[in-house]
mmCIF file of the C-alpha atoms, coordinates in Angstrom:
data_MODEL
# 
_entry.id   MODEL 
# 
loop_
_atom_site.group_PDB 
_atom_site.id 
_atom_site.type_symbol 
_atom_site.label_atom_id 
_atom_site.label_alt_id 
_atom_site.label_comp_id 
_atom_site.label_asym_id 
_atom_site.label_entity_id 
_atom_site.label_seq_id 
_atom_site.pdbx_PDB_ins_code 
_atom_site.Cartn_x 
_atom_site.Cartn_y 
_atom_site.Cartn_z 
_atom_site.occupancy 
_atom_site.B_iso_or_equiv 
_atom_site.pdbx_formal_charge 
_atom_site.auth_seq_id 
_atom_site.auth_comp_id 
_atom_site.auth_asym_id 
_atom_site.auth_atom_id 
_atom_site.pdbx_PDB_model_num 
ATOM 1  C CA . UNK A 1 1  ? -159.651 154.553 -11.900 1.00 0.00 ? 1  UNK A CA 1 
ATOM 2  C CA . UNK A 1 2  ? -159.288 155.943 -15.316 1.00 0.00 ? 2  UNK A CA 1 
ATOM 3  C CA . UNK A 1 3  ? -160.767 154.149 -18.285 1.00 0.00 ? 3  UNK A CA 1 
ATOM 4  C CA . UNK A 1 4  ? -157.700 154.103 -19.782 1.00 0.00 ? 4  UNK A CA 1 
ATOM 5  C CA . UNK A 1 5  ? -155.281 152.870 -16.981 1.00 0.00 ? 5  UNK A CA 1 
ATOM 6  C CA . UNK A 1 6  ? -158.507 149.791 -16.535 1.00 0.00 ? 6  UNK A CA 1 
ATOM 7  C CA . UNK A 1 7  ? -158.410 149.210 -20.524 1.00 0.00 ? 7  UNK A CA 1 
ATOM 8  C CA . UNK A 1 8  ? -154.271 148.464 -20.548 1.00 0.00 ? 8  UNK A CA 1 
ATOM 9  C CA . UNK A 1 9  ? -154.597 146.572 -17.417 1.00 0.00 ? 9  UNK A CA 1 
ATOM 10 C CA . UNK A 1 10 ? -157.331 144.064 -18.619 1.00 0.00 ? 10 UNK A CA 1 
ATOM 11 C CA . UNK A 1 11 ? -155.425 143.906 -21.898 1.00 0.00 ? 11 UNK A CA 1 
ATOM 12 C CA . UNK A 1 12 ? -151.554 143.574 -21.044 1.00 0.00 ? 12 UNK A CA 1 
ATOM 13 C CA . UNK A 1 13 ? -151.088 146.746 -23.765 1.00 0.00 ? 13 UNK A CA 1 
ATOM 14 C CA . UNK A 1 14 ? -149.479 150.064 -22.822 1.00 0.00 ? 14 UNK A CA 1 
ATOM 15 C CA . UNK A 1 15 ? -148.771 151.189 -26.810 1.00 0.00 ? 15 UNK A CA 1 
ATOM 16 C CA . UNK A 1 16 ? -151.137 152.370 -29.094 1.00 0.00 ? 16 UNK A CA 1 
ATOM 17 C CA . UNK A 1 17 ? -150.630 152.488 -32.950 1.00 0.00 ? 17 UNK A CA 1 
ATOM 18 C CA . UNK A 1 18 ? -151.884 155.125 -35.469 1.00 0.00 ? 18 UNK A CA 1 
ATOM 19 C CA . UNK A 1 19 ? -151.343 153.561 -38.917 1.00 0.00 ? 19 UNK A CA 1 
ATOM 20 C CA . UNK A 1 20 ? -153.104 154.810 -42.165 1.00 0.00 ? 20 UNK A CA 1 
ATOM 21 C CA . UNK A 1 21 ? -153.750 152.961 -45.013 1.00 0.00 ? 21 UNK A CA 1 
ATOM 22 C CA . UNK A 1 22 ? -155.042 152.882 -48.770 1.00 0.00 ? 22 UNK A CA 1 
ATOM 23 C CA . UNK A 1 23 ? -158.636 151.760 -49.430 1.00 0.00 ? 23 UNK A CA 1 
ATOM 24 C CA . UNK A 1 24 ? -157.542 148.302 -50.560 1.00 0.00 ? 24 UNK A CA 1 
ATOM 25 C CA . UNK A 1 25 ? -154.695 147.074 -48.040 1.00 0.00 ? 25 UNK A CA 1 
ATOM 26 C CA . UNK A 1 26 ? -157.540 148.386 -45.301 1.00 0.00 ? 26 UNK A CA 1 
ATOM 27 C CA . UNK A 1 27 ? -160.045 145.725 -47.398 1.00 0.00 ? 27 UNK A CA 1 
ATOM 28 C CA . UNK A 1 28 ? -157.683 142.817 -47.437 1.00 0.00 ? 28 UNK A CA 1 
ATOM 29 C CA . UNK A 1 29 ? -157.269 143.410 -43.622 1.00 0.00 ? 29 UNK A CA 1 
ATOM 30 C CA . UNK A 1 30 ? -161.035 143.649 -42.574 1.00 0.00 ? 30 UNK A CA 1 
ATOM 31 C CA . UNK A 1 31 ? -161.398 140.458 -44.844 1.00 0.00 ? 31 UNK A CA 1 
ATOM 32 C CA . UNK A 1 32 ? -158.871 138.931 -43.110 1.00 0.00 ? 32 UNK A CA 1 
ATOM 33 C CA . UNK A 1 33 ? -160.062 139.317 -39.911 1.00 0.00 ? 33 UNK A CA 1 
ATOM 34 C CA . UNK A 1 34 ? -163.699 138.380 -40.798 1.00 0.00 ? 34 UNK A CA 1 
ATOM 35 C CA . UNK A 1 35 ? -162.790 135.257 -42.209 1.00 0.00 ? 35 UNK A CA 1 
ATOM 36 C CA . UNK A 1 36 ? -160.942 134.788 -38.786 1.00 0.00 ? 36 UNK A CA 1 
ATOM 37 C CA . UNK A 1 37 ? -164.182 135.871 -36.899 1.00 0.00 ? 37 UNK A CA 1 
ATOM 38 C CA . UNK A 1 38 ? -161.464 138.585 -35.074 1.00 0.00 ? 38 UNK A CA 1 
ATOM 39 C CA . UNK A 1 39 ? -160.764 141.947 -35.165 1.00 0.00 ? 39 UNK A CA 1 
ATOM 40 C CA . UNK A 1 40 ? -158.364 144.230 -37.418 1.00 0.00 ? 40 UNK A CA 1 
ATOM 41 C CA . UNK A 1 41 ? -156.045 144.638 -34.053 1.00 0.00 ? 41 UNK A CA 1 
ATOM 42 C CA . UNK A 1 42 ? -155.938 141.142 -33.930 1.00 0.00 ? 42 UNK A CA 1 
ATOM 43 C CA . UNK A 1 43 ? -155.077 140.494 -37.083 1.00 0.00 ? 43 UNK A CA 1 
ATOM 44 C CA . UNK A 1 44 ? -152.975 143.014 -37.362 1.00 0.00 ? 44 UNK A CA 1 
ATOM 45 C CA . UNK A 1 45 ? -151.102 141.501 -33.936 1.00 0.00 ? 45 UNK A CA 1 
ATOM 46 C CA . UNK A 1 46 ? -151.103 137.668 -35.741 1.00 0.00 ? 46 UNK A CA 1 
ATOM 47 C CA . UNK A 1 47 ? -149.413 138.969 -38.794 1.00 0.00 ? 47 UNK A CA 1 
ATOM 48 C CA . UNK A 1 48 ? -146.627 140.715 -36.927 1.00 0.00 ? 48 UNK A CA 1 
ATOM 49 C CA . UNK A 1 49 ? -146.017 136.940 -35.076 1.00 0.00 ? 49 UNK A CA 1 
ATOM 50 C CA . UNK A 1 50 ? -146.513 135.330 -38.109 1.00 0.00 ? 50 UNK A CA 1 
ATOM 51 C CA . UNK A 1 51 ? -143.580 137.877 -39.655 1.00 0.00 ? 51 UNK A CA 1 
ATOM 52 C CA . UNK A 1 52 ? -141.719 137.165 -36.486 1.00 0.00 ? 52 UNK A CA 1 
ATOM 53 C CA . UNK A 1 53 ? -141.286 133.363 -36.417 1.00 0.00 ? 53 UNK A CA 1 
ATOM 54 C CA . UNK A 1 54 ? -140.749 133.632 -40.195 1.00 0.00 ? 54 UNK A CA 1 
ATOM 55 C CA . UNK A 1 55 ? -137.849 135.975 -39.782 1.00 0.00 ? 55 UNK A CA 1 
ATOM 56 C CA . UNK A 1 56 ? -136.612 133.620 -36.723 1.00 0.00 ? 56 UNK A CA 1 
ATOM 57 C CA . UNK A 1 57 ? -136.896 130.555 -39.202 1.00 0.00 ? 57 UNK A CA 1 
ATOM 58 C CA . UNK A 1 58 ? -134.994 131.990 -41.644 1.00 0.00 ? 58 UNK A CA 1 
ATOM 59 C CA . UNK A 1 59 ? -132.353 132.449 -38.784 1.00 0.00 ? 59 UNK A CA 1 
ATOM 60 C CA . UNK A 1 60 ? -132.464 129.029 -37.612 1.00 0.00 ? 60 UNK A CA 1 
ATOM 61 C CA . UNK A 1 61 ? -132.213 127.715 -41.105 1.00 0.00 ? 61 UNK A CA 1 
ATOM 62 C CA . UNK A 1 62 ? -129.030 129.587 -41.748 1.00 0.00 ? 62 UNK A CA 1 
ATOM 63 C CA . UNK A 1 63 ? -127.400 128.960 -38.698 1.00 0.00 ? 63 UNK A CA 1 
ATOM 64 C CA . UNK A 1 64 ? -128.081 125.155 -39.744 1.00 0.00 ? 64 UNK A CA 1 
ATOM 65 C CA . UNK A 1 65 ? -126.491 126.096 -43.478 1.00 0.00 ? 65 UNK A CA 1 
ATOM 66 C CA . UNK A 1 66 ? -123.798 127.598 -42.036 1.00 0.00 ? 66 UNK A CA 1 
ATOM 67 C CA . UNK A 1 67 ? -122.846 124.872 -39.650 1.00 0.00 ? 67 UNK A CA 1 
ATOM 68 C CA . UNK A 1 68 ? -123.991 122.187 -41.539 1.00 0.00 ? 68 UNK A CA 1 
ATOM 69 C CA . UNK A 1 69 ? -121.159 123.899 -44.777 1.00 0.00 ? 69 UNK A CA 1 
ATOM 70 C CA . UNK A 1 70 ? -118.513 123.288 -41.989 1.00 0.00 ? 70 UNK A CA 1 
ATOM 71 C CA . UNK A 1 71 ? -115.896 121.256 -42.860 1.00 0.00 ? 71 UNK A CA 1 
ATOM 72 C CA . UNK A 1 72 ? -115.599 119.608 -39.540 1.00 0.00 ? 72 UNK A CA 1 
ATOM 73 C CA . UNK A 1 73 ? -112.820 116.659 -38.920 1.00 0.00 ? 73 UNK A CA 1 
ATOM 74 C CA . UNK A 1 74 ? -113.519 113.249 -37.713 1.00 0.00 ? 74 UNK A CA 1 
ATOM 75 C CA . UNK A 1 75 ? -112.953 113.236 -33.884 1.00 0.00 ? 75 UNK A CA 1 
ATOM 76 C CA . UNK A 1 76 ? -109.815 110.861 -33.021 1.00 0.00 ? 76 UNK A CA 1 
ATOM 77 C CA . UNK A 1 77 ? -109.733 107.653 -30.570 1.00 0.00 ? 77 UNK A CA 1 
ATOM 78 C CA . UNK A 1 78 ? -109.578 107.819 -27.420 1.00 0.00 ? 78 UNK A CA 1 
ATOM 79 C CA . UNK A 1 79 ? -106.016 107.107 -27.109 1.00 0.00 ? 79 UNK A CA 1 
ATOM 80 C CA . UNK A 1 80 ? -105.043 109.702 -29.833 1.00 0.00 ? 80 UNK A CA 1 
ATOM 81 C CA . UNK A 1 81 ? -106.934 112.384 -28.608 1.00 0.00 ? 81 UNK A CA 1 
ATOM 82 C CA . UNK A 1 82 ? -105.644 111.746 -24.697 1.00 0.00 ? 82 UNK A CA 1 
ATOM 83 C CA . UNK A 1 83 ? -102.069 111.979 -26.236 1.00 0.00 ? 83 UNK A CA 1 
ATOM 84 C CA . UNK A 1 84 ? -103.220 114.962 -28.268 1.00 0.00 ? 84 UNK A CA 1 
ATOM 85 C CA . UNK A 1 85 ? -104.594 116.553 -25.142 1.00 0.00 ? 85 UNK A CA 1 
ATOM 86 C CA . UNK A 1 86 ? -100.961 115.311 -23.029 1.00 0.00 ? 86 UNK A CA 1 
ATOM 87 C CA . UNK A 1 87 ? -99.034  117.136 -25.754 1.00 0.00 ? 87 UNK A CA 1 
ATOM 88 C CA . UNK A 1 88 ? -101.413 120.405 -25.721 1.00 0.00 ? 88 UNK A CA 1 
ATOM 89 C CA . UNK A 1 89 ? -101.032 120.732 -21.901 1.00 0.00 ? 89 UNK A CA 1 
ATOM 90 C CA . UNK A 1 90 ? -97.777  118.870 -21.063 1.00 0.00 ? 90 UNK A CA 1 
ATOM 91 C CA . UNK A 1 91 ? -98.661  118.270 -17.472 1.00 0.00 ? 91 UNK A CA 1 
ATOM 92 C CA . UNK A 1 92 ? -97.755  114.991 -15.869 1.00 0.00 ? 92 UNK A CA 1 
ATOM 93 C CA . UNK A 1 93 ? -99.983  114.324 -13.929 1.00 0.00 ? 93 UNK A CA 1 
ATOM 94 C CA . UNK A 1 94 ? -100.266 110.913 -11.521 1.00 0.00 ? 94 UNK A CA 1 
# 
């Protein structure tokens, strides 16, 4: 078997990445992943979940600022809303 057919089944990956960068950004990442005792990959692979549960955040939190802005009216009694609901449909029923 191929090296590379063994290497992206033991790993799970099937893309590879060329990315260049300046002297510094490529610093701050090697830091980074020291300090995490991991590699550049990986800490190039945590940042880009990090990025992606901070963009779904944001989401959720609008979603809750939008719904939470509604102007929402109090639900009715039972018996109101049943003859809300008789008048909507108009169905006698038995």
């Amino acid at each position: 078997m191929p090296y590379n057919l063994v290497r992206k089944v033991v790993h799970g990956m099937s893309k590879r990445v060329e990315m260049r960068l300046d002297d510094e950004t490529y610093e701050d990442l090697a830091e980074l992943a020291a300090e995490g005792q991991t590699s550049v990959t990986a800490t190039v692979r945590e940042a880009i979940r990090l990025l992606r549960e901070h963009r779904d955040r944001d989401e959720r939190k609008r979603a809750v600022d939008e719904i939470a802005a509604m102007e929402i009216e109090e639900m009715p009694g039972p018996e109101e809303l049943n003859r809300q609901l008789d008048s909507t449909h108009d169905v006698d029923l038995p």
